[in-house]
VOBA-1610 file (N, C-alpha, C; in pm, whole numbers, padded with zeros to 5 digits, always signed):
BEGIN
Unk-03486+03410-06549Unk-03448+03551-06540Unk-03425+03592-06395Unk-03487+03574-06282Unk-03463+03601-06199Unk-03373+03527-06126Unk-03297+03395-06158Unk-03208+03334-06118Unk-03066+03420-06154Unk-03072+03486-06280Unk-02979+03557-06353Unk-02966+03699-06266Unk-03110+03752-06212Unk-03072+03876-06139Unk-03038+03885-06029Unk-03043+03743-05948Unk-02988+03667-05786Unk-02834+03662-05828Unk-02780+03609-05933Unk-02665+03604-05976Unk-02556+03731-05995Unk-02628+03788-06052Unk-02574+03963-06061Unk-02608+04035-05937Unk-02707+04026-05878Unk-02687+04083-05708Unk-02528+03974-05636Unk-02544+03870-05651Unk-02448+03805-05551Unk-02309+03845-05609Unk-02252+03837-05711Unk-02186+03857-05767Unk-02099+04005-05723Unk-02240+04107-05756Unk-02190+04224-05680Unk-02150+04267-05604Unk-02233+04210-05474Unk-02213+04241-05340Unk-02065+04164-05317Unk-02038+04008-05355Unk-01914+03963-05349Unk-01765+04075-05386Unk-01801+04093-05505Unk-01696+04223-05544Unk-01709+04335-05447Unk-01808+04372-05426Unk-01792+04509-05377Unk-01705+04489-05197Unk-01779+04318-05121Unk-01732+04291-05027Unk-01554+04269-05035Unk-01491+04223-05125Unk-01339+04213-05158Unk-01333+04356-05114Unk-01390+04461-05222Unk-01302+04602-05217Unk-01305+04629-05074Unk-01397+04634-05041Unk-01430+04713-04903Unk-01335+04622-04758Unk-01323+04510-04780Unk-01252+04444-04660Unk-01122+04474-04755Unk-01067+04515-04794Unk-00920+04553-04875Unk-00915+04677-04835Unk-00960+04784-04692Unk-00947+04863-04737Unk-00858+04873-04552Unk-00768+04937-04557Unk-00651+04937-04431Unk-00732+04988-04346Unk-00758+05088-04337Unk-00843+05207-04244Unk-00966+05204-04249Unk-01017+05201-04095Unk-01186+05201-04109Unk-01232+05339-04066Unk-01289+05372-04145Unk-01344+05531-04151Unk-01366+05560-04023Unk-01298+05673-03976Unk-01339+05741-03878Unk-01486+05792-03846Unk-01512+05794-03940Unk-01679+05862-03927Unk-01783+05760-03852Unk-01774+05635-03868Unk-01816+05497-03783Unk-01787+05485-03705Unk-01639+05546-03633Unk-01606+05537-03487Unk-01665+05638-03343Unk-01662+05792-03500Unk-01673+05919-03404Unk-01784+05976-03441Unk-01847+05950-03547Unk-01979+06001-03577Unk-02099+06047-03439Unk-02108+06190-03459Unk-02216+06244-03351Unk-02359+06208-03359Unk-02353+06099-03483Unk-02545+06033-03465Unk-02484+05893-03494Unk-02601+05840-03325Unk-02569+05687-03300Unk-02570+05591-03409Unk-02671+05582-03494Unk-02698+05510-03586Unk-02579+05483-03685Unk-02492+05589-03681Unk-02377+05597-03815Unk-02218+05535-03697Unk-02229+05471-03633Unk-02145+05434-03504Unk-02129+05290-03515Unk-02050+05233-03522Unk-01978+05127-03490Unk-01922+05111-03362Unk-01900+05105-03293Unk-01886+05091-03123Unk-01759+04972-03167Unk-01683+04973-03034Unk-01585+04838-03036Unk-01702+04686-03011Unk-01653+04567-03065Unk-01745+04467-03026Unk-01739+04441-02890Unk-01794+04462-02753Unk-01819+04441-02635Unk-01706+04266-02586Unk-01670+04318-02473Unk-01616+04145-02399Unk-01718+04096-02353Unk-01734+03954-02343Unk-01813+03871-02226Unk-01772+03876-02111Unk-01861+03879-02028Unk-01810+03900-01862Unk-01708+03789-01835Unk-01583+03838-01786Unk-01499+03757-01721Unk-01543+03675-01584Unk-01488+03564-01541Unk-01422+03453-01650Unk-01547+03416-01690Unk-01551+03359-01815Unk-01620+03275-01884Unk-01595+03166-01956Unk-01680+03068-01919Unk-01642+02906-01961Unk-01710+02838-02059Unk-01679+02840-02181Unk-01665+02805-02319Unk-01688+02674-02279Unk-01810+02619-02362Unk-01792+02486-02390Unk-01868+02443-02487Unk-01787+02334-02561Unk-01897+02256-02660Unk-02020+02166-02677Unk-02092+02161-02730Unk-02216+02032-02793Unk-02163+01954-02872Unk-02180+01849-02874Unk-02146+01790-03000Unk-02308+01752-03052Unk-02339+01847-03154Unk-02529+01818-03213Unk-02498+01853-03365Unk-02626+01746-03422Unk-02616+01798-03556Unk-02459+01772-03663Unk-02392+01654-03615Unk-02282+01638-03675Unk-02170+01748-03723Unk-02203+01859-03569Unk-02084+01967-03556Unk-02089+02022-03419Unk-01998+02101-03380Unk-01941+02134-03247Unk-02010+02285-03234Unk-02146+02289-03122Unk-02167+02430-03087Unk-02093+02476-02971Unk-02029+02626-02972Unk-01965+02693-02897Unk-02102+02730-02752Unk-02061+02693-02659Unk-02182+02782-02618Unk-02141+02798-02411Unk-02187+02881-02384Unk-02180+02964-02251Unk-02275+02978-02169Unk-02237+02959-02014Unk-02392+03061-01978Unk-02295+03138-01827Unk-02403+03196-01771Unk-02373+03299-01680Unk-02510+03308-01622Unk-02473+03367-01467Unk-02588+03351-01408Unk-02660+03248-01309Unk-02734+03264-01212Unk-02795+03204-01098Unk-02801+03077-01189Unk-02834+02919-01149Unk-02871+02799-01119Unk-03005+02801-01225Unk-03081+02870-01086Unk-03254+02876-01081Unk-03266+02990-01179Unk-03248+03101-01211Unk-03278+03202-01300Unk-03363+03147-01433Unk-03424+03258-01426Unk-03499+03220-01571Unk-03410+03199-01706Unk-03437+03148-01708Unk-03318+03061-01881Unk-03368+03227-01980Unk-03264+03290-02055Unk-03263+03362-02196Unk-03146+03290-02223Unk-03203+03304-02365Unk-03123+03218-02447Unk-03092+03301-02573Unk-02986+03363-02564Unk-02931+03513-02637Unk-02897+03402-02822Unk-02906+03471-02877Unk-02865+03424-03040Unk-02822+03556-03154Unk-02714+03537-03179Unk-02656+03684-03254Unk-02638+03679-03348Unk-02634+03809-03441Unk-02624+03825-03567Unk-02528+03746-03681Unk-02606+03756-03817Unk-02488+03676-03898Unk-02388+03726-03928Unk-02256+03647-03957Unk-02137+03716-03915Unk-02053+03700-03825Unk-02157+03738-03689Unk-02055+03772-03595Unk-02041+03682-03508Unk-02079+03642-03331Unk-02059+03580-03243Unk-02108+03623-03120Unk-02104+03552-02988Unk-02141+03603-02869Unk-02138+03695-02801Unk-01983+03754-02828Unk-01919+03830-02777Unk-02003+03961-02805Unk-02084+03974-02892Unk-02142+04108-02940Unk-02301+04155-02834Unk-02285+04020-02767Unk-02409+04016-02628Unk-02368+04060-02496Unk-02249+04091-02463Unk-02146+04116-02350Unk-02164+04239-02242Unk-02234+04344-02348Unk-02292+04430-02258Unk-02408+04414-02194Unk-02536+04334-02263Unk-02652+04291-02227Unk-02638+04198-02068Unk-02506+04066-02161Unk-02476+04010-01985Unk-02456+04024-01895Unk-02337+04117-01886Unk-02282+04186-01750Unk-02412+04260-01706Unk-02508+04336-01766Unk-02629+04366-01672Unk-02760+04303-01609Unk-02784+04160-01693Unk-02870+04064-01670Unk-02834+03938-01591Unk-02696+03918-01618Unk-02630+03818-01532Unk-02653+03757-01354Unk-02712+03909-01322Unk-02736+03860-01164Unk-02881+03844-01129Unk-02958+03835-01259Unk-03110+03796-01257Unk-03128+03658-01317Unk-03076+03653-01417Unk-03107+03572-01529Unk-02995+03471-01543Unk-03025+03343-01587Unk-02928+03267-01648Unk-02910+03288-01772Unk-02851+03296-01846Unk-02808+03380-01940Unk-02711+03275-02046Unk-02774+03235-02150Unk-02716+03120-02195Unk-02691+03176-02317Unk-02570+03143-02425Unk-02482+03195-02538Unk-02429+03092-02640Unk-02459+03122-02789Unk-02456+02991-02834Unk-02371+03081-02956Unk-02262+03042-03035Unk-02218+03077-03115Unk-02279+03000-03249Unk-02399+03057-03336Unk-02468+02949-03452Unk-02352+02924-03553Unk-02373+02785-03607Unk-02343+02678-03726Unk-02238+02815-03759Unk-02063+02731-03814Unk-02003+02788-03870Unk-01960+02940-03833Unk-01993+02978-03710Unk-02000+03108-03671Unk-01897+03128-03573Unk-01836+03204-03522Unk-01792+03256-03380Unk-01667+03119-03374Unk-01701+03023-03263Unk-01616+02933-03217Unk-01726+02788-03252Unk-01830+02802-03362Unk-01889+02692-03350Unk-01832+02610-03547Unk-01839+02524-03518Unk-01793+02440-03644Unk-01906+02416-03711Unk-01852+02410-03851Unk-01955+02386-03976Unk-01956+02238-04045Unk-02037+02226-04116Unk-02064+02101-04217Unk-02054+02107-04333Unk-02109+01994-04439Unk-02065+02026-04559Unk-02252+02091-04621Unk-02382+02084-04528Unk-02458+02149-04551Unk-02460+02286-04551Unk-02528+02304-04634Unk-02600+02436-04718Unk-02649+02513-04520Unk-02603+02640-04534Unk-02644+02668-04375Unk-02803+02798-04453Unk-02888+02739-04372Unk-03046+02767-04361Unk-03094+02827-04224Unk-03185+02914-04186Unk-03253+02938-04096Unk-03316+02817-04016Unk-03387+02698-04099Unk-03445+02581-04053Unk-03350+02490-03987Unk-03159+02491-04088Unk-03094+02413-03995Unk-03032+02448-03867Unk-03022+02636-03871Unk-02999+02690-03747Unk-03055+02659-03656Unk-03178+02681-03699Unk-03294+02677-03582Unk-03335+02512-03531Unk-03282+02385-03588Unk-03264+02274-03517Unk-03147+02248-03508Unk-03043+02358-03439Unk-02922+02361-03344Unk-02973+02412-03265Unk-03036+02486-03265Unk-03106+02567-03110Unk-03211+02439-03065Unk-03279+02413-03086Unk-03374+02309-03050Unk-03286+02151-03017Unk-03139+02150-03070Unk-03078+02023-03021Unk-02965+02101-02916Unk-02961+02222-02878Unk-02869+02253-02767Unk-02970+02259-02688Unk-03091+02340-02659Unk-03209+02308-02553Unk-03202+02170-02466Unk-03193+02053-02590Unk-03239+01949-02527Unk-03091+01881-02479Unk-02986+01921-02553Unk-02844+01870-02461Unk-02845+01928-02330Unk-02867+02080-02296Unk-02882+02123-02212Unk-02977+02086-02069Unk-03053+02021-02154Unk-03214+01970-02052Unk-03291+02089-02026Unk-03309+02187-02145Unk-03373+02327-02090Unk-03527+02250-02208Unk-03605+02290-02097Unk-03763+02255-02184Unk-03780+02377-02308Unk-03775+02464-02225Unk-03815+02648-02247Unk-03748+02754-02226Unk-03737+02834-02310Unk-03642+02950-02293Unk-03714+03124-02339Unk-03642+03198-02254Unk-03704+03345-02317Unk-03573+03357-02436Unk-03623+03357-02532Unk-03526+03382-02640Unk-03531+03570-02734Unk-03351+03576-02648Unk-03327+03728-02728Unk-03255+03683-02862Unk-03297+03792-02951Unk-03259+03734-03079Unk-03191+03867-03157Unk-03105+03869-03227Unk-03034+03979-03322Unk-03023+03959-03444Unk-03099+04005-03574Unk-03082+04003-03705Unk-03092+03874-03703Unk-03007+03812-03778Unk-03011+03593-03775Unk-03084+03564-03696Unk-03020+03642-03582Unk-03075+03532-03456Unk-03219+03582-03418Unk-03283+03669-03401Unk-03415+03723-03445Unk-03512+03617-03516Unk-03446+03615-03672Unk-03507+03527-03712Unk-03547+03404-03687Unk-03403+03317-03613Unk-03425+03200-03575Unk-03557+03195-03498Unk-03547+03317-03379Unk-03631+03343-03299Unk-03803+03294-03349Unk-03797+03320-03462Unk-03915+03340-03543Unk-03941+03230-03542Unk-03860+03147-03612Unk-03871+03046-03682Unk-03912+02935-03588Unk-03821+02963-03447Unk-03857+02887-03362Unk-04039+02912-03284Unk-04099+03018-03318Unk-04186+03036-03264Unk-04312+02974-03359Unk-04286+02993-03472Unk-04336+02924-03577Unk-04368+02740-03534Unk-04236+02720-03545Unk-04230+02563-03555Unk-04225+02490-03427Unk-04177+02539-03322Unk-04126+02509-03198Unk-04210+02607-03084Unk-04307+02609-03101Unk-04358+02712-02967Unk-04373+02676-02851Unk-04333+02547-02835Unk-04365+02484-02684Unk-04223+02482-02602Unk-04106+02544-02722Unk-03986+02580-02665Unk-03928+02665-02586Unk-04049+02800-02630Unk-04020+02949-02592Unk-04118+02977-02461Unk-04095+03048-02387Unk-04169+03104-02297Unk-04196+03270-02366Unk-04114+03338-02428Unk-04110+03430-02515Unk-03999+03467-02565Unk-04019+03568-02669Unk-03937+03624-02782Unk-03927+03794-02803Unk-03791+03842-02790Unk-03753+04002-02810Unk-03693+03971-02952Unk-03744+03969-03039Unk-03686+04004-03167Unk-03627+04098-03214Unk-03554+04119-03243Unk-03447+04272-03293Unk-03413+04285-03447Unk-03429+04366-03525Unk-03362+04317-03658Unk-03374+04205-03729Unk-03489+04153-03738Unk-03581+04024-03798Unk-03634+04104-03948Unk-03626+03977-04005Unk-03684+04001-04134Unk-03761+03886-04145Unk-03877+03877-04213Unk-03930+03792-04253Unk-03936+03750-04428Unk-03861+03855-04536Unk-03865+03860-04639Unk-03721+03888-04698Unk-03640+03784-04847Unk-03513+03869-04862Unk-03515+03925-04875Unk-03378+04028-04934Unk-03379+04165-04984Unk-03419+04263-04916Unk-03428+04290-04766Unk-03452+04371-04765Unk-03386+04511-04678Unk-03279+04476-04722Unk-03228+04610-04725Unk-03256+04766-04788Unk-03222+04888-04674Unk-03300+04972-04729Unk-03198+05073-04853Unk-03133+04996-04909Unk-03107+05131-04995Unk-02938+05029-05052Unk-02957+05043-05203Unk-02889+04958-05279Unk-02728+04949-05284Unk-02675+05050-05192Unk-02549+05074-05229Unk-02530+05006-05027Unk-02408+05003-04992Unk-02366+04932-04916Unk-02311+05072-04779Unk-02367+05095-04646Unk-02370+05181-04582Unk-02210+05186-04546Unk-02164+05262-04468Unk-02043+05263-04424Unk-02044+05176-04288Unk-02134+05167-04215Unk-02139+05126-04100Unk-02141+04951-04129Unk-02202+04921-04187Unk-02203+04795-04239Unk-02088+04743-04326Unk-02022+04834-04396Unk-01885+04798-04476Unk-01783+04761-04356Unk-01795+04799-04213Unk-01714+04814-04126Unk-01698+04705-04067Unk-01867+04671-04064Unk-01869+04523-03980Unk-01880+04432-04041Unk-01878+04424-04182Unk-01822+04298-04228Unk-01656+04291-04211Unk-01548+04407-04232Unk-01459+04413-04216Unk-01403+04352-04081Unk-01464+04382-03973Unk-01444+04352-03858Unk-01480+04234-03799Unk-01550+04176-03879Unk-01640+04045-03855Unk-01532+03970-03925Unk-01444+03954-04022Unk-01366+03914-04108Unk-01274+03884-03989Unk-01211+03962-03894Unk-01067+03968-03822Unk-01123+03885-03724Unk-01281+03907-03637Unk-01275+03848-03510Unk-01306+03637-03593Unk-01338+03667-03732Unk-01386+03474-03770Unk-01264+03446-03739Unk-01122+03549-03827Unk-01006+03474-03850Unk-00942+03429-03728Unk-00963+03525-03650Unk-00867+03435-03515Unk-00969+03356-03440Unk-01070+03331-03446Unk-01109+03208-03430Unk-01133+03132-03501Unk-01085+03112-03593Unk-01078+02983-03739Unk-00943+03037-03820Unk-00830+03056-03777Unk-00763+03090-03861Unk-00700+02991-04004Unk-00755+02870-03965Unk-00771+02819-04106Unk-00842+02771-04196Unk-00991+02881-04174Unk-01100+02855-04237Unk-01141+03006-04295Unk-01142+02988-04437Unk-01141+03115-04519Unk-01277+03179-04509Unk-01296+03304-04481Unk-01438+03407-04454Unk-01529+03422-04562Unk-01464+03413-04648Unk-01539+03391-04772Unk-01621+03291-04805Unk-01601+03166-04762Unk-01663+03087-04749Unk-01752+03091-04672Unk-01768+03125-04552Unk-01870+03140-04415Unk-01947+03271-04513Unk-01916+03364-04576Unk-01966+03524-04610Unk-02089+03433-04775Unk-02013+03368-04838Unk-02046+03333-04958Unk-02197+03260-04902Unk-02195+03169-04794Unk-02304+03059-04779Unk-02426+03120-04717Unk-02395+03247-04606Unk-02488+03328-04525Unk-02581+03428-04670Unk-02487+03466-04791Unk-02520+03559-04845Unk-02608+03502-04950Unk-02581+03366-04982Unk-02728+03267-05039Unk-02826+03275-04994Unk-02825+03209-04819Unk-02945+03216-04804Unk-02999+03357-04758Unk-02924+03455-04739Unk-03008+03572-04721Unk-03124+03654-04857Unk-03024+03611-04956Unk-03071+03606-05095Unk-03236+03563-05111Unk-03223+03448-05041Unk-03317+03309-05080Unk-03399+03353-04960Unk-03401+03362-04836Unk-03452+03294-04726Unk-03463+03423-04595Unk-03576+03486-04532Unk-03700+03375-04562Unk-03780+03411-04614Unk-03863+03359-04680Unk-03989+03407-04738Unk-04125+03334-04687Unk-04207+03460-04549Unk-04280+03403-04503Unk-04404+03511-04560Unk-04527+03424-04495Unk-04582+03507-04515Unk-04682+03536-04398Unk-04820+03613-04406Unk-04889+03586-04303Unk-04926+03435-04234Unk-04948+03349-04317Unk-05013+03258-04273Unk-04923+03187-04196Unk-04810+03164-04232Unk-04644+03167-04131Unk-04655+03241-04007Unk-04680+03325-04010Unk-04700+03396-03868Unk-04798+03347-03778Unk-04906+03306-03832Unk-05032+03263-03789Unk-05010+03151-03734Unk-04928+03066-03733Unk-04903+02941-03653Unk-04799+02994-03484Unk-04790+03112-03501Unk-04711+03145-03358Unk-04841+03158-03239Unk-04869+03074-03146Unk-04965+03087-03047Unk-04995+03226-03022Unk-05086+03265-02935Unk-05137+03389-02904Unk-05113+03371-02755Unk-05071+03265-02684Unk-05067+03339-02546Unk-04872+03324-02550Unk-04780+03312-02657Unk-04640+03339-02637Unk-04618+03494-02655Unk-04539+03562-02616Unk-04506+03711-02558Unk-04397+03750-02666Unk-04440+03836-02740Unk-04352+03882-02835Unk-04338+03994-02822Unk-04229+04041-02847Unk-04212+04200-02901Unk-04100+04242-03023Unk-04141+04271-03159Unk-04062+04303-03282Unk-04024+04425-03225Unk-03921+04434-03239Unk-03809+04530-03239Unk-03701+04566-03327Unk-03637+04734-03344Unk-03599+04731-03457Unk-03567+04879-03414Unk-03410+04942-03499Unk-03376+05045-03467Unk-03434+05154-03613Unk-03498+05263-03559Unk-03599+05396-03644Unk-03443+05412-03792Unk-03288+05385-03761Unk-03276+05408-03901Unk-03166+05247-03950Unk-03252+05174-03911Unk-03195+05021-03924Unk-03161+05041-04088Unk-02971+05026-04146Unk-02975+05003-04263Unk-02987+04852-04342Unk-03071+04811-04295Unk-03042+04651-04302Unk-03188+04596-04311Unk-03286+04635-04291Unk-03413+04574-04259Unk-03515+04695-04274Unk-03559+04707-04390Unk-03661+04814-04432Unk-03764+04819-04304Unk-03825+04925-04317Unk-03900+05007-04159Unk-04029+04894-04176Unk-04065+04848-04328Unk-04222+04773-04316Unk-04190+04676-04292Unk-04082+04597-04272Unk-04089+04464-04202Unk-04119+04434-04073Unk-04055+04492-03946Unk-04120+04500-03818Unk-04256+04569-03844Unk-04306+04645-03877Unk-04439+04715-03897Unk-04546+04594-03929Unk-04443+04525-04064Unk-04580+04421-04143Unk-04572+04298-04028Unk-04467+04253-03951Unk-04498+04161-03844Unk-04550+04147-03745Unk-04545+04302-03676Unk-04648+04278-03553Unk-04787+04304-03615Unk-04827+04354-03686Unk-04945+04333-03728Unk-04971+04210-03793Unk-04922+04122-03803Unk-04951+03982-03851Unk-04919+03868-03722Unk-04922+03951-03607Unk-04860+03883-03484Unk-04974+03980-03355Unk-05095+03909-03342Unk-05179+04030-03286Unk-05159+04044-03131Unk-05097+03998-03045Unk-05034+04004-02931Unk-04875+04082-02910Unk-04824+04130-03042Unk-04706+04155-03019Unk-04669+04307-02994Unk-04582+04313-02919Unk-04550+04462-02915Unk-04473+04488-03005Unk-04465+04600-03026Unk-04352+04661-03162Unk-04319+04798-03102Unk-04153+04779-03091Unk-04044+04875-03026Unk-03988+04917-03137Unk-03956+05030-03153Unk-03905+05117-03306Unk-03779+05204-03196Unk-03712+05191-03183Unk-03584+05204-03071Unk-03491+05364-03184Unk-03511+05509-03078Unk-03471+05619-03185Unk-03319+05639-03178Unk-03302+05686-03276Unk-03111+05727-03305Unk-03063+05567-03320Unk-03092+05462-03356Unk-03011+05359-03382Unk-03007+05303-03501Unk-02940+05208-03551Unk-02950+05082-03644Unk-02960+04945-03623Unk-02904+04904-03709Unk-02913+04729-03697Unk-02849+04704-03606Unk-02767+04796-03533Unk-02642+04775-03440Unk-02649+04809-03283Unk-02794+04829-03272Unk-02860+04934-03136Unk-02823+04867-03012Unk-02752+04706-03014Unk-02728+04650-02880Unk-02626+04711-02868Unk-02537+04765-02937Unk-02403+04796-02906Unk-02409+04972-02924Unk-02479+05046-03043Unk-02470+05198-03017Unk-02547+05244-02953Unk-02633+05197-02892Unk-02758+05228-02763Unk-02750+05132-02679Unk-02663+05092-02607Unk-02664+04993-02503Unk-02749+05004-02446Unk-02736+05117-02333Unk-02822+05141-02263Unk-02966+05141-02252Unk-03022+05247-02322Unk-03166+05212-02390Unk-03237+05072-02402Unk-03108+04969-02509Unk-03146+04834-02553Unk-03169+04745-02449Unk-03089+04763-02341Unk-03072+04662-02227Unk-03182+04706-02156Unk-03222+04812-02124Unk-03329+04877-02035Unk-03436+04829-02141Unk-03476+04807-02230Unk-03574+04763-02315Unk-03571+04639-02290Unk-03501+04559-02326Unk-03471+04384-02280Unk-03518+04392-02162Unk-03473+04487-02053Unk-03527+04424-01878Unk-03628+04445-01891Unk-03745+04573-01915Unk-03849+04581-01920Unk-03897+04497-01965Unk-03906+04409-02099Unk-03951+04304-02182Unk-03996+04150-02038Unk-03843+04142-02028Unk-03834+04031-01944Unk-03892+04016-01820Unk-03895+04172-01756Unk-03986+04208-01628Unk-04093+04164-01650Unk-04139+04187-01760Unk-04318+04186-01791Unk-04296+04022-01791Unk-04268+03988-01884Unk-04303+03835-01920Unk-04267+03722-01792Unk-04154+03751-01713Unk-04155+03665-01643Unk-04257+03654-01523Unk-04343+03763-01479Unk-04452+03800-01426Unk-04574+03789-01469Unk-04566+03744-01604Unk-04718+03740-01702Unk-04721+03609-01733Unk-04813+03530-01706Unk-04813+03424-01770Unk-04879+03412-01901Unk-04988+03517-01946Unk-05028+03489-02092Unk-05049+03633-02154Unk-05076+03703-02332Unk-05014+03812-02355Unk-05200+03906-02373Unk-05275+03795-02289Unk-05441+03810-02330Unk-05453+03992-02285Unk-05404+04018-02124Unk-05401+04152-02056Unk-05347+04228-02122Unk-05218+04221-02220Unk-05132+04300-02266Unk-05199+04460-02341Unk-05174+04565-02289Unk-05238+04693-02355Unk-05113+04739-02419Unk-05134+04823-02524Unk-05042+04869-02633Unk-05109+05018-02674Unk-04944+05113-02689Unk-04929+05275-02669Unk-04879+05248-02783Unk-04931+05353-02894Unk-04866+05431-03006Unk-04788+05528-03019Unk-04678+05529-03017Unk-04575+05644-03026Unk-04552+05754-03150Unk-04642+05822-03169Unk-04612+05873-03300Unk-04593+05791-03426Unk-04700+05681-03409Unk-04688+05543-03501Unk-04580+05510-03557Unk-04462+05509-03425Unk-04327+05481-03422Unk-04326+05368-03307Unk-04356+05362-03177Unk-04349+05247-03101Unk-04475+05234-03042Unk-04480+05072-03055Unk-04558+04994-02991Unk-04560+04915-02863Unk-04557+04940-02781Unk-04521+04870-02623Unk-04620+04881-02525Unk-04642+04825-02415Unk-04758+04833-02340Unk-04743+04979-02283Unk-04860+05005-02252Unk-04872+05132-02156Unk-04778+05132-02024Unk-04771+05044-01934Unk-04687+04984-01829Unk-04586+05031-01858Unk-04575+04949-01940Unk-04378+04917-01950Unk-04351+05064-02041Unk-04419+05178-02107Unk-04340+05267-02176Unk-04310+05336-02039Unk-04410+05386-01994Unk-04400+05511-01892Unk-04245+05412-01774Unk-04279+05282-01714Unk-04120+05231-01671Unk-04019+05263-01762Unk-04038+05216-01883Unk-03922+05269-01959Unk-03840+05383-01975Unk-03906+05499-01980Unk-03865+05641-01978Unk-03817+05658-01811Unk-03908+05650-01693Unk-03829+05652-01593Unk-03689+05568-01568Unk-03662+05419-01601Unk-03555+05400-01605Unk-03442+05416-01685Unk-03482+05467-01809Unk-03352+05502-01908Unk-03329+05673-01847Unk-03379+05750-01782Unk-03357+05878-01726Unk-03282+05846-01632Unk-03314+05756-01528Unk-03243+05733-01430Unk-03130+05703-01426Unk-03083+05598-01564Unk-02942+05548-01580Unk-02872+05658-01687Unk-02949+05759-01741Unk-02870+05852-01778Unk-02802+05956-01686Unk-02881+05958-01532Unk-02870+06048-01435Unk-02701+06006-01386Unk-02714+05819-01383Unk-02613+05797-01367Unk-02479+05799-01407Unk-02498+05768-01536Unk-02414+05787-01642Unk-02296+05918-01608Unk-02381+05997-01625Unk-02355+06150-01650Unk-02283+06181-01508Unk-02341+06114-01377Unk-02301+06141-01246Unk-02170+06071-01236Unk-02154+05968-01333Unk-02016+05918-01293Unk-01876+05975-01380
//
């Protein structure tokens, strides 16, 4: 029976995904909408020039990039399903002259080639662990978006001697969990749009196919639980993160993870969605530096103190009160220019 009601969910969402990428015009209301969260933003460029190159791991070709000092501390950016690198572009151009800044387009995604395997979180996540080691990187601060979030996880789970730490964004640890059964506009948009940027980079590899295999295992995968969490060390540096009206990842999933993660901070990021790197740049990136400030200065998460925000955010005492002074400051700018 419940194979039958996985069947009639997939089924659905397949149909409903035809209508909605059939549709000429993308609602204005996603472009111009006066609350961030209901905003689609254009997908961001990567800082010019940038030099594309392949892996050959895992009996397929990863797309992957970096930017940034030599010596810099390695992040190792991983983006949502669907889409590609390019959706990290604003984050780079501001981290780029700190950080080495490394970009991987996952399995079947962006500019990276697929197999005839079933694509999984576990096989994602040993492409990240076989580009590390093509690379010769021991350890990485790994930023993560929706998928790539997860990988994040997964890698912290299984691989913790990989990470130096983890900004999780839009992580789920459970399927299904989207908040509300009918399909948002903002999300009808970016599958639409996610459709145009696969095709011209695979223009002879059908989306449906890449849409059909992601939408299994999102179905299926993952299903962790506490005791899954419990294998992530206590001195690696986490922080779950997640936008206050994310349509994509119910509010108790970041909630039920950092509490199953007792070192972790938990950022509840306001006016955004699943989409907050791109409709809150600013904010997001000033959250990322703060993150990275701390951790690359901390060697373990034992000191770490944690502020309740209207049992909305979780972040150290430190880093909120920095936080608010520097997102004021770059609004001062903003506005001044």
């Amino acid at each position: 029976m419940q194979r039958n009601n996985k069947n009639t969910i997939y089924l659905f969402v397949f149909a409903l995904f035809h209508f909605l990428t059939s549709i000429k015009s993308e609602n204005s209301t996603v472009l111009n909408s006066e609350y961030p969260w209901l905003r689609l933003p254009p997908t961001p460029q990567l800082p010019y020039p940038h030099h594309g190159q392949y892996a050959q791991i895992n009996d397929i070709s990863i797309w992957y990039t970096i930017y940034g000092p030599e010596n810099g501390a390695p992040v190792l950016f991983l983006h949502g399903g669907l889409s590609n690198s390019d959706y990290w572009g604003l984050q780079v151009q501001q981290l780029q002259s700190t950080y080495k800044c490394i970009l991987m387009d996952s399995r079947a995604q962006g500019r990276s080639s697929s197999s005839s395997a079933n694509i999984t979180y576990d096989l994602m996540t040993s492409d990240v662990v076989s580009l590390l080691d093509y690379l010769g990187l021991s350890k990485v601060h790994l930023v993560g978006w929706s998928d790539g979030a997860t990988i994040g996880l997964n890698l912290a789970m299984n691989y913790p001697d990989r990470l130096y730490s983890l900004f999780a964004f839009g992580a789920h640890y459970k399927s299904s969990s989207g908040n509300d059964a009918s399909m948002p506009p903002v999300f009808a948009a970016y599958l639409k749009r996610t459709q145009a940027e696969y095709e011209a980079f695979n223009p002879n590899k059908p989306y449906e196919i890449l849409f059909n295999d992601l939408l299994t295992m999102w179905v299926n995968y993952p299903n962790w639980t506490k005791v899954d969490f419990e294998k992530i060390p206590l001195d690696l540096p986490v922080w779950i993160v997640d936008g206050d009206h994310d349509e994509v990842v119910s509010r108790e999933q970041p909630d039920t993870m950092a509490s199953w993660i007792p070192q972790a901070g938990e950022l509840i990021l306001p006016r955004t969605g699943h989409f907050a790197l791109i409709q809150e740049s600013t904010m997001f990136t000033t959250s990322l530096e703060q993150f990275l400030a701390e951790v690359t200065n901390t060697t373990t998460c034992s000191n770490y103190r944690f502020i309740c925000i209207n049992n909305c955010s979780r972040i150290s005492v430190d880093s909120f009160y920095t936080l608010v002074l520097i997102f004021m400051f770059r609004l001062m700018l903003e506005y001044a220019g």
